[in-house]
FITORLUM-63698 format. One line per field, with one value per residue: residue number from 1; z, y, x of N, C-alpha, C in turn; residue in three letters. Coordinates in steps of 0.02 Angstrom, whole numbers. Each point is the difference from the previous one (the first is absolute). Layout:
FITORLUM-63698
resi	[NUM / ...]
nw	[Z / ...]
nv	[Y / ...]
nu	[X / ...]
caw	[Z / ...]
cav	[Y / ...]
cau	[X / ...]
cw	[Z / ...]
cv	[Y / ...]
cu	[X / ...]
resn	[ALA / ...]
This chain:
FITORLUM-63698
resi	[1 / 2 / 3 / 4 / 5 / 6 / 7 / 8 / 9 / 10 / 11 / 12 / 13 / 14 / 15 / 16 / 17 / 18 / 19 / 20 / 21 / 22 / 23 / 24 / 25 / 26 / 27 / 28 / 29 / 30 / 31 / 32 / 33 / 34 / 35 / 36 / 37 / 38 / 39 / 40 / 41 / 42 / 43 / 44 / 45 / 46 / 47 / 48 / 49 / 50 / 51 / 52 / 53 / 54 / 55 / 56 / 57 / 58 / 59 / 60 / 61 / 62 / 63 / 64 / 65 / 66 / 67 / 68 / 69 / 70 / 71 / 72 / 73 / 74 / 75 / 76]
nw	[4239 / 42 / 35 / -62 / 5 / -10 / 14 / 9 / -27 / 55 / -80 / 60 / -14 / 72 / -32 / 58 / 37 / 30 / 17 / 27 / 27 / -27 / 60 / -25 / -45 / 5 / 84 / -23 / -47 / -47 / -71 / -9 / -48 / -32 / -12 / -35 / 52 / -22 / -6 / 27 / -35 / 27 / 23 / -11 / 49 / -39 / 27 / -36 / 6 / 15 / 8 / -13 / 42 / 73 / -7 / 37 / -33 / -24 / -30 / 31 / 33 / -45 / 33 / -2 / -57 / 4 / -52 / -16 / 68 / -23 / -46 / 38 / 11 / -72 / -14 / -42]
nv	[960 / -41 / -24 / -17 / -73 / -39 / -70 / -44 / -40 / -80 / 16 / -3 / -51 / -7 / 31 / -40 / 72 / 3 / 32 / 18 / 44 / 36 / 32 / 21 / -85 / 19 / 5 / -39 / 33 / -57 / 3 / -67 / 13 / -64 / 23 / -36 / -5 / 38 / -56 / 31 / 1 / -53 / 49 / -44 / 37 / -6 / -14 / 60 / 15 / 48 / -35 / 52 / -9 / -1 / 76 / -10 / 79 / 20 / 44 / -67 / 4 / -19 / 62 / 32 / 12 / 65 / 9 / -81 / 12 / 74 / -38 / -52 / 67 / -9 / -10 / -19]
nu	[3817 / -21 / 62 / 12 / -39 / 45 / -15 / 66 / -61 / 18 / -53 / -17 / 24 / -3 / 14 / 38 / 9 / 83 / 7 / 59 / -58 / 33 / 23 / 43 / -63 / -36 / -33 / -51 / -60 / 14 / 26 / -33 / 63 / -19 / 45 / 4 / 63 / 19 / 5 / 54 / 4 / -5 / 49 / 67 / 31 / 30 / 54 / -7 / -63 / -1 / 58 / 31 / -46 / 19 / 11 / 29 / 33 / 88 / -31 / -24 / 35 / 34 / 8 / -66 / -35 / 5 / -26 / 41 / 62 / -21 / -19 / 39 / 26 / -34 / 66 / -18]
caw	[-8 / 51 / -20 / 16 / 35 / -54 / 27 / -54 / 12 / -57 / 38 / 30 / -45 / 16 / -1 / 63 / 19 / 82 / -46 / 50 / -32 / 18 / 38 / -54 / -17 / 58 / -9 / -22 / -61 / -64 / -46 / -16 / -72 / -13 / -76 / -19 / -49 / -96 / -4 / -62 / -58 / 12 / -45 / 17 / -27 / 9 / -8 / -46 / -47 / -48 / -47 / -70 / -44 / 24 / -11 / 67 / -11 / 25 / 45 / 27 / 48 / -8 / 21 / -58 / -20 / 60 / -13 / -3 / 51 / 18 / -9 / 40 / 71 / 3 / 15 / -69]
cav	[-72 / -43 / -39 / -73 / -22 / -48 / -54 / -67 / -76 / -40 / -30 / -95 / -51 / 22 / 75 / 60 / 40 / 32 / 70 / 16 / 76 / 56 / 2 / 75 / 52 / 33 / -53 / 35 / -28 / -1 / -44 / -23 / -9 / -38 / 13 / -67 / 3 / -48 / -31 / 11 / -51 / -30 / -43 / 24 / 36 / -11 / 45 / 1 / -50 / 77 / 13 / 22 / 63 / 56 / 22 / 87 / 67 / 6 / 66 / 10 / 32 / 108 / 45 / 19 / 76 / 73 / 25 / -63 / 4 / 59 / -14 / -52 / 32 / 54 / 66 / 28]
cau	[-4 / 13 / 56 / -2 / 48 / 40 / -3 / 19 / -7 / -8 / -53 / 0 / -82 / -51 / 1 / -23 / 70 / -9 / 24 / 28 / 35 / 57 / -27 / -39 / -33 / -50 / -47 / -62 / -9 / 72 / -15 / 34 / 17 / 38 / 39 / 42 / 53 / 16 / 73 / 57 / 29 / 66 / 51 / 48 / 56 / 83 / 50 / 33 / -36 / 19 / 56 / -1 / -73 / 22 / 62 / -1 / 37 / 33 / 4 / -71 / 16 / 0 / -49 / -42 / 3 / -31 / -44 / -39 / -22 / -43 / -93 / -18 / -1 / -58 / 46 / -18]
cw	[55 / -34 / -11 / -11 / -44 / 20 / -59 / 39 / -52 / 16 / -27 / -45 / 43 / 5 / 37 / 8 / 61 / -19 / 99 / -35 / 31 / 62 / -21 / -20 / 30 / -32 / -36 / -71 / -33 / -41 / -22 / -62 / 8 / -69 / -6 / -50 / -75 / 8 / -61 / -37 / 44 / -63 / 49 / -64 / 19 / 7 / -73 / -65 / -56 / -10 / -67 / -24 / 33 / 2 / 57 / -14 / 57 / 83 / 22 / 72 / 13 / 24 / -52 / -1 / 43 / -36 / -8 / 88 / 26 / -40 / 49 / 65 / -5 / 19 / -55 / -12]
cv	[-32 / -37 / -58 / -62 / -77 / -38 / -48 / -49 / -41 / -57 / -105 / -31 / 9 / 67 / 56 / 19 / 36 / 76 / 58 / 76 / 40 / 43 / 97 / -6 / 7 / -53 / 33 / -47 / 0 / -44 / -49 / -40 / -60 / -21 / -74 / 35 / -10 / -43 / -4 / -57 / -35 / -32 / -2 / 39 / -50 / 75 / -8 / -10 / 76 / 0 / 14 / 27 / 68 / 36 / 76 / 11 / -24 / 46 / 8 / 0 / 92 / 42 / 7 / 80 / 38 / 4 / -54 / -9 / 37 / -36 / -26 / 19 / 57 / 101 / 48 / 47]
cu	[44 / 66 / -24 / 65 / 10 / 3 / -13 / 3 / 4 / -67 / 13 / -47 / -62 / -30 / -46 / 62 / -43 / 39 / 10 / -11 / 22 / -53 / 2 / -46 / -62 / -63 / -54 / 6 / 49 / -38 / 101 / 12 / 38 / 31 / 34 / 72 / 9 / 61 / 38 / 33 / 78 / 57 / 68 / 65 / 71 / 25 / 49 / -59 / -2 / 62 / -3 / -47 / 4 / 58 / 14 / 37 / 39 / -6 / -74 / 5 / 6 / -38 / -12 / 34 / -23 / -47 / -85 / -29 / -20 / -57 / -8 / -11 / -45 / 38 / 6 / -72]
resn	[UNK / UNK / UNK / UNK / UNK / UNK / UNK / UNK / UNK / UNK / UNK / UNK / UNK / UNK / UNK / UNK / UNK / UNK / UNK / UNK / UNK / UNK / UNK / UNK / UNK / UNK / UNK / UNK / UNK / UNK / UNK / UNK / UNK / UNK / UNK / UNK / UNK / UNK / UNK / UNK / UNK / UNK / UNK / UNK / UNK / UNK / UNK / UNK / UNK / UNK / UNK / UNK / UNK / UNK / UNK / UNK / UNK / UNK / UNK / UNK / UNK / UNK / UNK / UNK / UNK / UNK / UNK / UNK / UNK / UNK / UNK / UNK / UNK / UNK / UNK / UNK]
């Protein structure tokens, strides 16, 4: 399977687009997908707005265990 290639636009009310491609990918036939983003729910955050619902272990810094960081290093 041929590389392919990611190109994000933003389409204009008149919705024509000029689209510059990457000069990797090789000329010849391509099909082209135009996917419409999902837009994510806007909100804002304060700082501080989880006071008190969150709580981090003293010792969450700590190396972990040898044997908890041998799963993680697959050394086991």
């Amino acid at each position: 399977m041929p590389p392919s290639h990611r190109v994000v636009v933003n389409i204009p009310a008149s919705r024509r687009i000029e689209i510059d491609l990457p000069r990797t990918l090789p000329e010849g036939p391509a099909e082209v997908v135009i996917v419409p983003q999902q837009r994510t729910a806007q909100f804002s955050r304060g700082a501080g707005m989880d006071a008190g619902h969150v709580w981090i272990s003293e010792d969450f810094d700590a190396p972990l265990p040898d044997e908890l960081l041998a799963d993680f290093e697959g050394s086991r």
